[in-house]
N, C-alpha and C positions, 0 to 999 in steps of 0.2 A: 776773602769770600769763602773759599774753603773751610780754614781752619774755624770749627766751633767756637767763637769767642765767649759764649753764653754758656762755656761749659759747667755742667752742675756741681756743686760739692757737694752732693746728698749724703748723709747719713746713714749707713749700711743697713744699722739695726737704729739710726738714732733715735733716742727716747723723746716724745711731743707732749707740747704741756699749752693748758688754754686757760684762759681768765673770764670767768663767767661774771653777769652783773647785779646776777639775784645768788641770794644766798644760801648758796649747796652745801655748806657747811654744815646748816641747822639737819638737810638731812642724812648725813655722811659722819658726822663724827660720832665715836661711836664710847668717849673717854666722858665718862659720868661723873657726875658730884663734883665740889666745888675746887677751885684748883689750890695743888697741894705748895706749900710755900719749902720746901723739902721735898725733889725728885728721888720718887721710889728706885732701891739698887737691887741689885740678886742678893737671893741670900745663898744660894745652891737648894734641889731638891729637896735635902736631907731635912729642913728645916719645916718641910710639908709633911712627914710623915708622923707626926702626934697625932694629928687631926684627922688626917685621911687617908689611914690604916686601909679603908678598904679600897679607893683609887689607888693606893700605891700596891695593895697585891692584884689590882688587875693590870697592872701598867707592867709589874716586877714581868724579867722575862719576855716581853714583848718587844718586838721587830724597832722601837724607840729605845726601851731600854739597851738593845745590843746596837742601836747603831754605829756604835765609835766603842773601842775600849782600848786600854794598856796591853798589850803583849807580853799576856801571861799564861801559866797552863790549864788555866779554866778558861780563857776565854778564845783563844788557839783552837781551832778545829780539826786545821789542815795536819797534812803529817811531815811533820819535822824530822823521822826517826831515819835519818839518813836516806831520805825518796831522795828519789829523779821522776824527773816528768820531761820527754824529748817531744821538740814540736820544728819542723822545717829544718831540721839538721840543728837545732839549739837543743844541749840538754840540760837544763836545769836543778841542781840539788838545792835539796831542803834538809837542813839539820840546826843542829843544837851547840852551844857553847857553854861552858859557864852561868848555865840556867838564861842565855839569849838567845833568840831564833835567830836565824841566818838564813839567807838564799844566795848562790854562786851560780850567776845567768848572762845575760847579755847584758852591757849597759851603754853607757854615754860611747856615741863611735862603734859602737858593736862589740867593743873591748868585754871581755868574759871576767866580771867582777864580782868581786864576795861585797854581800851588802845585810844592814841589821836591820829585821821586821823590828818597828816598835809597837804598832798600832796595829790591832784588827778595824776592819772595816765593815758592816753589816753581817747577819747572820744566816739568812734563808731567802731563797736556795742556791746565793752563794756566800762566802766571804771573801773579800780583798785582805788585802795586806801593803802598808804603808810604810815607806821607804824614807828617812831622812837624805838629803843632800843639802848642798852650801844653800847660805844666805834665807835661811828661815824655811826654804820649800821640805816640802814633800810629796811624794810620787805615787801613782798605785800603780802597785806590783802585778804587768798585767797577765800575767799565770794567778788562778783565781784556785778556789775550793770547793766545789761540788757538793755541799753539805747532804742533799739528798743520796747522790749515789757514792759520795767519802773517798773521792776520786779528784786528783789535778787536772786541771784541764785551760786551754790558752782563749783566755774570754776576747781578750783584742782580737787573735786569730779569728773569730766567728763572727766577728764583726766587722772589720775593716776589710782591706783587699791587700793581698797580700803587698804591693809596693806599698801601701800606707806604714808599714812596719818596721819600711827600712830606718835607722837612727839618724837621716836628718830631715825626716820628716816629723812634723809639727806633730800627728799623733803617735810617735812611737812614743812608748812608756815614759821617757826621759825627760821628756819634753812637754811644754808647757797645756796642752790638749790636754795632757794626764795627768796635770796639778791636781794636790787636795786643796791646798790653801783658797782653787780658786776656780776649780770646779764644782767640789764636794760637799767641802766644810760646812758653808752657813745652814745645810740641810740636813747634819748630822750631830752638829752639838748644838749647846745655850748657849746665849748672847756669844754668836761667836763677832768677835771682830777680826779681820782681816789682817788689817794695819798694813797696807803693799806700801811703800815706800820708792815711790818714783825716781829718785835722782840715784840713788843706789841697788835698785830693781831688784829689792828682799824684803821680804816677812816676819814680820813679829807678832802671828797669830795666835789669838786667845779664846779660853773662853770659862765659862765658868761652872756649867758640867758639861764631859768630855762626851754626855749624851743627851737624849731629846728629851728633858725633863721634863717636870709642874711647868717651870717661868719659862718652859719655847713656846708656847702656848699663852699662858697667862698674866704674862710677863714678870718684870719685876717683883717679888711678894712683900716687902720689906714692912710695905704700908699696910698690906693685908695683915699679916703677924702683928704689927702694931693694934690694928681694930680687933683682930682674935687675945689679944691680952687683957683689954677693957673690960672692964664689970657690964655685965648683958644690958644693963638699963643706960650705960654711960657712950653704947656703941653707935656710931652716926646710922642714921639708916639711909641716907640718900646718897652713898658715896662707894656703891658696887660693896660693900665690905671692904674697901681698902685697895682691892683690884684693877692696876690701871688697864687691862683689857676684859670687856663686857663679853663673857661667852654664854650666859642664862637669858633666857628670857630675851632674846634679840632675833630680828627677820630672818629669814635663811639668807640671803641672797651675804648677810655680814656671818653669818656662820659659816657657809661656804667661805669666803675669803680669811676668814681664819683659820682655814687649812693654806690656802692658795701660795702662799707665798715658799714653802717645799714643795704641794703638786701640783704646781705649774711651770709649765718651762714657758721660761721668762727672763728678762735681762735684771738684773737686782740695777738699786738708785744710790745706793750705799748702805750700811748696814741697817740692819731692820728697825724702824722706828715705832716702836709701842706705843708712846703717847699719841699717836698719828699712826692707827693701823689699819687704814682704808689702803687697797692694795695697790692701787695707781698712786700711791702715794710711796709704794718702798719698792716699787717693780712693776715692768711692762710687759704682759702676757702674750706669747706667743700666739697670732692668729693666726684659724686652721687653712693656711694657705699651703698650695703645693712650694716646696717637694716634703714638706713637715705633715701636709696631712693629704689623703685622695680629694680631689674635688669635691665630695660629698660631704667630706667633712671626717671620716673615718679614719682614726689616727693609723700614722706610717710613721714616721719616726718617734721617739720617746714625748709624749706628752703630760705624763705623771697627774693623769686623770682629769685635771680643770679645764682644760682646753675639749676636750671631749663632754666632761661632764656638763657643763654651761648651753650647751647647744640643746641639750634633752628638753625632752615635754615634762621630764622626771623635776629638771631646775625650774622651768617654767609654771610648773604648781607647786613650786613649795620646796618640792621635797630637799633634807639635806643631807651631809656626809654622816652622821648621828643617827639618823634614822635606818641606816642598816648596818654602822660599823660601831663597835663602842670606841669612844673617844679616848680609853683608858687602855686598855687591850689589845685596840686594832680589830678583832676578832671582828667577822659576820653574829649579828646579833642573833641569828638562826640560819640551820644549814638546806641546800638546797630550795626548793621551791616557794618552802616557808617564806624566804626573806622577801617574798614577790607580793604572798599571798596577805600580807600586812594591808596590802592596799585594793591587790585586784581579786576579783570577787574568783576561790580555788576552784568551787563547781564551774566558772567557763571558761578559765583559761589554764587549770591546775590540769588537764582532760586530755584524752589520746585527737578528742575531736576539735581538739584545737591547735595541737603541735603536730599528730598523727607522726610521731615517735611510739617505741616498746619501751614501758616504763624496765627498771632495774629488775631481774628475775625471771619475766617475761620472755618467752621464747624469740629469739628473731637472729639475723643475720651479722659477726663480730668480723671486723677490719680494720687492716692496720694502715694509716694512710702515708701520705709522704712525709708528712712531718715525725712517722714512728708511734705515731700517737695508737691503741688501740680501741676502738671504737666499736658499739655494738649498745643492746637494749641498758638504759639509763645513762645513757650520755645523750639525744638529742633533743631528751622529753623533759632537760633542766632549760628554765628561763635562760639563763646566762648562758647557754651556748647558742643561740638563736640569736637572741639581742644585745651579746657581748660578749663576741668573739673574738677568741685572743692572736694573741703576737710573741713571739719570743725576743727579748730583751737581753743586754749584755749575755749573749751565748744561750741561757737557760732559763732565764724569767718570764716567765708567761704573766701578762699582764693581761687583762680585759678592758674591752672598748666600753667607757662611760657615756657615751653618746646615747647608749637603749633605743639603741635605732630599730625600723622594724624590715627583714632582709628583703632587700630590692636588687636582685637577681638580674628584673629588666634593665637597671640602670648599669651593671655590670656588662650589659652589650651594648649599652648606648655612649658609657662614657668611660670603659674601661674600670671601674671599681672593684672591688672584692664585695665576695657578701657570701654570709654564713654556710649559705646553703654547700658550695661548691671549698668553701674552707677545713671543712670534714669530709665532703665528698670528692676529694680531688683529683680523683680519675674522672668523672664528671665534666659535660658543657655546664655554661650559665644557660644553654638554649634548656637543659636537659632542667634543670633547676627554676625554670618559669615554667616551664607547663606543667612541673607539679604543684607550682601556687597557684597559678591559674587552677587547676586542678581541685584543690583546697579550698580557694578562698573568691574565687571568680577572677576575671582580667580585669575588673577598676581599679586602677589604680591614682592616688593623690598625686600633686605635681611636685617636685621636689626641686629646694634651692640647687640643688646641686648641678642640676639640668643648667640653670642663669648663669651659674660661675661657670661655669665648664665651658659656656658660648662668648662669655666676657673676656674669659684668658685664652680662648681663640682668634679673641678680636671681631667674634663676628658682628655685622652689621645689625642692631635692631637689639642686641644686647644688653645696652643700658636701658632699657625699657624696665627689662625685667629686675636691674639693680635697683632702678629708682623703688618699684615696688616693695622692695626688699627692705630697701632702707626707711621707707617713710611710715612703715606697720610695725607696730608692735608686735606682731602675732609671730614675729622671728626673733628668735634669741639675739639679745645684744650682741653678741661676736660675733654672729653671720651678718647681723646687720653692719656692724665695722669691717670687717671683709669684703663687704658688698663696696662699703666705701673703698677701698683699697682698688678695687678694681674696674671702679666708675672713675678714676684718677686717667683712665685709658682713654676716655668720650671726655673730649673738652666738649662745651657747648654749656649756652645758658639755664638748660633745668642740670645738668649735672651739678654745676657750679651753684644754682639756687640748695639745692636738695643739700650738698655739703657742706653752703654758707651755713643752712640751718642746723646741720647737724653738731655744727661749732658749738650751738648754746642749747645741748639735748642734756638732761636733767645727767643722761648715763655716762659717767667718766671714758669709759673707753670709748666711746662715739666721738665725745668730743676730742680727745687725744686723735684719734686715727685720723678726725676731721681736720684740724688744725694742722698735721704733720701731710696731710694731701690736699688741702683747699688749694687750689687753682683760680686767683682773682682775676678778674678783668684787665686789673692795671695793680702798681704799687699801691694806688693810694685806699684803694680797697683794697688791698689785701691787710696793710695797716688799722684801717675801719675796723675791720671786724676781730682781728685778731689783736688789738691792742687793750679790748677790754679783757681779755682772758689772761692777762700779767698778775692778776689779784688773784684767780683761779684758788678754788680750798685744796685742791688737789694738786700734787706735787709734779707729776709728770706731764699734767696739762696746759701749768703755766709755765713746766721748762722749756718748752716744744716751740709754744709763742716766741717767749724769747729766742730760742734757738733760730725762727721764721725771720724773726725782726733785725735778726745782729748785722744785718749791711745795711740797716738804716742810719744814718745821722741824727749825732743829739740833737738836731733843730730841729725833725721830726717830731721827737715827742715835748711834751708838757712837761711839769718840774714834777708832779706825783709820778706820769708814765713813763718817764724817765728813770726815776728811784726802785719803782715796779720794775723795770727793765732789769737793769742793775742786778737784783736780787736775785732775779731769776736765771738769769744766767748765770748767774756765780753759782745757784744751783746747777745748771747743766752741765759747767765744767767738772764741778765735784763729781758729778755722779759718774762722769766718763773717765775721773783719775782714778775712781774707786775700781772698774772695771780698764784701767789702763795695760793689766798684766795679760789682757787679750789683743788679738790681732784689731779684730774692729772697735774697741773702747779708743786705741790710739789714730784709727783710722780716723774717727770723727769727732777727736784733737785736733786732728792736720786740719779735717773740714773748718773746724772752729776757729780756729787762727786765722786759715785763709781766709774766711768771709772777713776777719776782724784786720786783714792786710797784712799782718805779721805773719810773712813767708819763711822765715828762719824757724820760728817754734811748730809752722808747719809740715816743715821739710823734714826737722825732726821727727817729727813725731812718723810721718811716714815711713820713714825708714826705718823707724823701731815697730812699725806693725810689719814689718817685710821680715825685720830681723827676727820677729817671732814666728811667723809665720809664710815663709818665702814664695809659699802657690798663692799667697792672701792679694790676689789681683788689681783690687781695685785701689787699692793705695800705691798700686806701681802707674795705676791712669794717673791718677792722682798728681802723683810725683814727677809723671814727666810734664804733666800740664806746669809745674810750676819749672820744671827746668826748660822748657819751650817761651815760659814769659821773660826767663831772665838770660836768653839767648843759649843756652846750652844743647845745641842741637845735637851734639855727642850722645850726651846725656840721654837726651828723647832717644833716639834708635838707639844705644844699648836698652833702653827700659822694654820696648815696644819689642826686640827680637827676643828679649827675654821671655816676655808677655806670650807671645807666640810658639816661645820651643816650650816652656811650663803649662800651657791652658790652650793648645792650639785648635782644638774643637770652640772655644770664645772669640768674638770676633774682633774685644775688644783692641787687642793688638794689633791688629792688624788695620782696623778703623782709622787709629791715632795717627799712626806712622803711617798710612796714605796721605791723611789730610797736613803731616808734615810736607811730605812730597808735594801733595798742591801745592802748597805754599811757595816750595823752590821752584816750583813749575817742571817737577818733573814728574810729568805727566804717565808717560810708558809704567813706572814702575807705580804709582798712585793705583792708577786703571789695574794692574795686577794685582797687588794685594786686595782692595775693593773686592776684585771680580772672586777670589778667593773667599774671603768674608758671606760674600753675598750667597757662598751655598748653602752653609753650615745649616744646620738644623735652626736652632733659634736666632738667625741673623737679625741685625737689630735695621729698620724702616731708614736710619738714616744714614746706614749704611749703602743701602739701593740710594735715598736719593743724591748722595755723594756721589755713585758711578753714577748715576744719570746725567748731573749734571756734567760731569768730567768726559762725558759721552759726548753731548752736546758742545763742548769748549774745542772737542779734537774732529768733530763735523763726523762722528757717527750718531748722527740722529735716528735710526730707527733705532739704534741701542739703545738710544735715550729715551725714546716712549715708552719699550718694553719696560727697562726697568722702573721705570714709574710705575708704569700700568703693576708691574707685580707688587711694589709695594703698596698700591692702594687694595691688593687685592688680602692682604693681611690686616691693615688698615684704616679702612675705605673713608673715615675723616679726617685723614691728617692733611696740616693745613701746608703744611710745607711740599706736597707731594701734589695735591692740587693746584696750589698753587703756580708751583713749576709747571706742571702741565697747560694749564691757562696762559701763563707768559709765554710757554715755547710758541703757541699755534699764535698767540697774538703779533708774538714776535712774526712770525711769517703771513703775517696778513690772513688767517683760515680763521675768520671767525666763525664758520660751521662748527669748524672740531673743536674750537676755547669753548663754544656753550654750552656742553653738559660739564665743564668742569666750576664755570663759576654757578652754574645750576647746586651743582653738590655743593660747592662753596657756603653757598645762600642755604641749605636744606641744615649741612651743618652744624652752621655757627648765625643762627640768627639771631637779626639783631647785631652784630657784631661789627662795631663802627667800619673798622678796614674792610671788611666783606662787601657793608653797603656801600662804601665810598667805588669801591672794584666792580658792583655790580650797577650801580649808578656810568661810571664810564664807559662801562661794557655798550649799554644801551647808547648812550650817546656816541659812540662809534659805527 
């Protein structure tokens, strides 16, 4: 009764794939003219520049061109001329050998080793430096290069915490967190392929230019060169020019996604597939969920623009990456206000009486704030500091938020967010920062999604109200709306479940993706229904996900096509998760995979190899002692679980497991202690209260046992298990006064909901 038997093998980050039954294909692909009986190959760069002499001198030099190079003395920044750079009691030298760079710093173990740069890594406004070691990897070196100020400086240090640093932690330099092969790579060169090699856990990566060339973009050119050789009258005109990716004359929303696949943080599905470059087909984008982004949606950790960008009113008409960056260059296609004034009319919002900033020149008041930054007349009278407001990145990269939000100050006291105002003003209230807009612009204000999410991931009551709306309007960017899904997954009940069934066959891939990977059916046999059509899915990661939902079904289940469709798909999801195996959670939801498929052996495995790469990686230690719990190894479990608990002891999940062990042996005292532990922590998990509760009730402390119901409903307030207990307890004792508002909330709900009725039906007849 204790022990979870139902316990989940969810997928950490797993990728969801759905099978739609109209054909989203005709509007998604994006691979023109008729098919080629001969797949297009690279040719490299170099083979574009006959032709387009003047793309390649706006590209030469640009932040693509330098993003990968050979370690050589033009492309070397940093100073090799026998520097040190000491950081935390490390000191590190930089010098030269025989025309090779060297660095002698810390390495594997802490050991103070001589090691050879081969590879510069990007060029402004830092560079890396890349490190071979054994079996194909490669490292980045994390003492970085300050290209602006031509200074060393420890980019990990300003980013991690100092214990994250130590060398047998998953991100010190050495280690797998600080792969190129596999963190880097596919966003720094052409056709890069990975090649990880699972049963030997090494690298044979490639690629074919060493930077972001013509074919990272355009892909393959092979066929295009072939139609540029034809005599002008002899050349097909319905067939892109020969170009298997359409970047002319195509909707934004596929221009956009033809950057997405480097600016987006996202899980890659295997190496990038051009003939098929709809983006849910080569990778699943990060949604702006916390702790990746604030409630609002305003990037916090690295989002590399899409994830931000997508949410804008800027995505939602039109606009695309092209229309203020050249695609060749990178460069802003004009500086300062200009690049705004393209669309918004300069006389009303170019104006002191619209930003009420001192433009550049202009007398007024200069300050230096916390971040160092210097600030005074022509810094807060540019667009972009108002409506994209930045963040500092690995140490010193200041990025800007894509979102072009408009700064909402009030929602900074209402739900803790940041906003522009008080981001340059930071001796400043947010109180002080609204009644200058109020001030400015009057106190109406519009109602913002951020408000709904912020009440959903507090679990408050009356919350999916506002998701439903969220989700069923177009007038929300697709990723809020799949977000919205994501945390309508919290309100079981019949319209949630309606609104997500439907969201399954929504024209938009990531809707349907997130739907599919959170639909909450009735029963199996709905959940089958609706997700078995989506195995045919034109899109890759929607009909992985189905499969991924269906794999504890039996072949009698399906039919001899759904079946085949099954099949397929899954073979898909495995790949995609050996591809990204050299991570903690690619292996994690391995182990998932097997287990739902029963094979406990390739589960075990694989679990243990996301521990071995990453030993805080938690949830493959639940995991793994679930599966040492089914096949008797109670050793096993409590070393996992005290583990669990001395590494992550603010998580509850340790401490959860190995109580509901304890139930099990019926030892009750120490059950009840770890529980009672658990049940303080900051985000303690609902069924961990109704664990003590019930354990309360088993040892005849029954007011313990209300209370802690009562608190978990008060996080809660429809969980059915929590009610439910409650309704039994008093029924149990004969007080059907107090069981009545619980099967009341019961009925409110989950209507409809056969077992509800069948409880509220008896109720009455008692």
């Amino acid at each position: 009764m204790m022990m979870d038997r139902a316990w989940k093998l969810t997928g950490f980050i797993a990728t969801a794939v759905i099978v739609l039954s109209f054909p989203l294909s005709l509007l998604l692909n994006r691979h023109t003219g008729e098919p080629k009986q001969d797949a297009a190959v690279f040719t490299g760069g170099h083979a574009c520049i006959e032709c387009h002499r003047k793309e390649f001198r706006l590209w030469k030099g640009s932040d693509h061109d330098k993003a990968m190079s050979v370690a050589t003395d033009s492309s070397v920044l940093g100073n090799f001329n026998n520097a040190e750079f000491t950081y935390n009691g490390i000191t590190s030298k930089f010098y030269k050998k025989g025309g090779k760079f060297f660095v002698f710093t810390e390495g594997v173990g802490g050991k103070m080793t001589e090691f050879e740069v081969t590879h510069t890594f990007g060029v402004h406004p830092l560079q890396q430096y890349l490190i071979p070691f054994e079996k194909g990897k490669y490292q980045c070196l994390p003492v970085a290069w300050n290209t602006s100020e031509k200074k060393w400086f420890q980019m990990a240090g300003m980013v991690y915490k100092p214990d994250d640093l130590k060398p047998d932690n998953w991100l010190f330099w050495t280690n797998q967190a600080q792969n190129w092969n596999s963190m880097c790579a596919e966003c720094h060169s052409t056709n890069l392929q990975k090649n990880f090699d699972l049963s030997t856990k090494s690298y044979n990566t490639t690629w074919s230019d060493i930077n972001v060339n013509c074919e990272a973009c355009h892909g393959p050119g092979s066929s295009h060169i072939e139609w540029a050789r034809l005599p002008e009258m002899a050349r097909p005109q319905d067939n892109n020019t020969g170009l298997v990716v359409k970047t002319s004359r195509i909707p934004s929303r596929m221009y956009v996604e033809s950057c997405a696949p480097c600016h987006a943080r996202r899980s890659s599905l295997g190496p990038y597939d051009f003939e098929h470059p709809e983006f849910l087909g080569n990778a699943i984008p990060q949604l702006p969920v916390e702790s990746y982004y604030y409630i609002d949606g305003q990037f916090r950790d690295e989002d590399y623009e899409y994830g931000s960008f997508t949410q804008s009113k800027m995505y939602m008409k039109d606009v695309r990456c092209g229309d203020c960056h050249d695609p060749h260059s990178l460069k802003r296609k004009f500086e300062g206000n200009a690049l705004c004034t393209q669309c918004h009319k300069a006389e009303e919002y170019d104006t002191y009486n619209h930003h009420f900033h001192k433009a550049k020149g202009e007398t007024g008041t200069s300050f230096v704030n916390k971040e160092g930054r210097k600030l005074g007349p022509g810094a807060g009278n540019l667009c972009r500091d108002c409506h994209m407001p930045g963040r500092y990145y690995m140490g010193i990269d200041r990025r800007y938020d894509h979102s072009l939000r408009i700064p909402r100050p009030d929602l900074s006291i209402k739900l803790g967010t940041p906003n522009a105002c008080t981001r340059c003003h930071d001796d400043k209230t947010d109180q002080w920062a609204v009644q200058n807009v109020n001030k400015w612009y009057g106190e109406k204000r519009k109602p913002h999604y951020g408000s709904i999410l912020a009440d959903a991931a507090a679990g408050k009551t009356g919350a999916d109200s506002g998701l439903l709306r969220i989700i069923n309007s177009n007038l929300y960017p697709e990723i809020i709306r799949a977000t919205a899904i994501v945390y309508l997954s919290a309100y079981p009940g019949v319209k949630a479940q309606s609104a997500v069934r439907k969201a399954c066959g929504d024209p938009d891939p990531l809707l349907r993706y997130t739907a599919v990977e959170n639909f909450l059916a009735a029963d199996s046999t709905e959940l089958f229904r609706i997700l078995s059509p989506l195995l045919n899915d034109p899109v890759k990661a929607v009909r992985m996900q189905a499969a991924n939902r269906l794999s504890t079904y039996k072949k009698e289940t399906f039919n001899e096509i759904q079946y085949r469709l099954f099949l397929k798909a899954l073979e898909e999801y495995r790949k995609s998760q050996e591809y990204v195996a050299d991570f903690p959670t690619g292996r994690y939801n391995l182990g998932n995979y097997y287990a739902k498929l029963r094979d406990m052996s390739k589960a075990e495995e694989n679990y243990r190899e996301a521990i071995r790469i990453d030993d805080l990686f938690y949830p493959a230690k639940a995991n793994l002692a679930l599966i040492y719990y089914q096949q008797g190894k109670t050793d096993s479990v409590v070393k996992l679980c005290r583990n669990m608990i001395a590494s992550n002891p603010d998580l509850t999940d340790g401490y959860y497991y190995l109580a509901l062990l304890y139930g099990e042996q019926k030892n009750y005292p120490q059950a009840i202690a770890l529980l009672e532990t658990a049940s303080v922590k900051v985000r303690t998990n609902t069924r961990v209260l109704y664990n003590l509760g019930l354990l309360y009730q088993m040892t005849g402390q029954n007011e313990k046992c209300v209370a802690t119901l009562i608190k978990g409903l008060s996080t809660d307030p429809c969980n059915f298990d929590l009610l439910y207990a409650l309704y039994a307890f008093y029924m149990n004792r004969n007080e059907k006064v107090k069981a009545a508002p619980y099967i009341e909330k019961l009925k409110t709900c989950f209507p409809g909901e056969k077992q509800v009725v069948n409880l509220y039906n008896e109720f009455n007849r008692r």
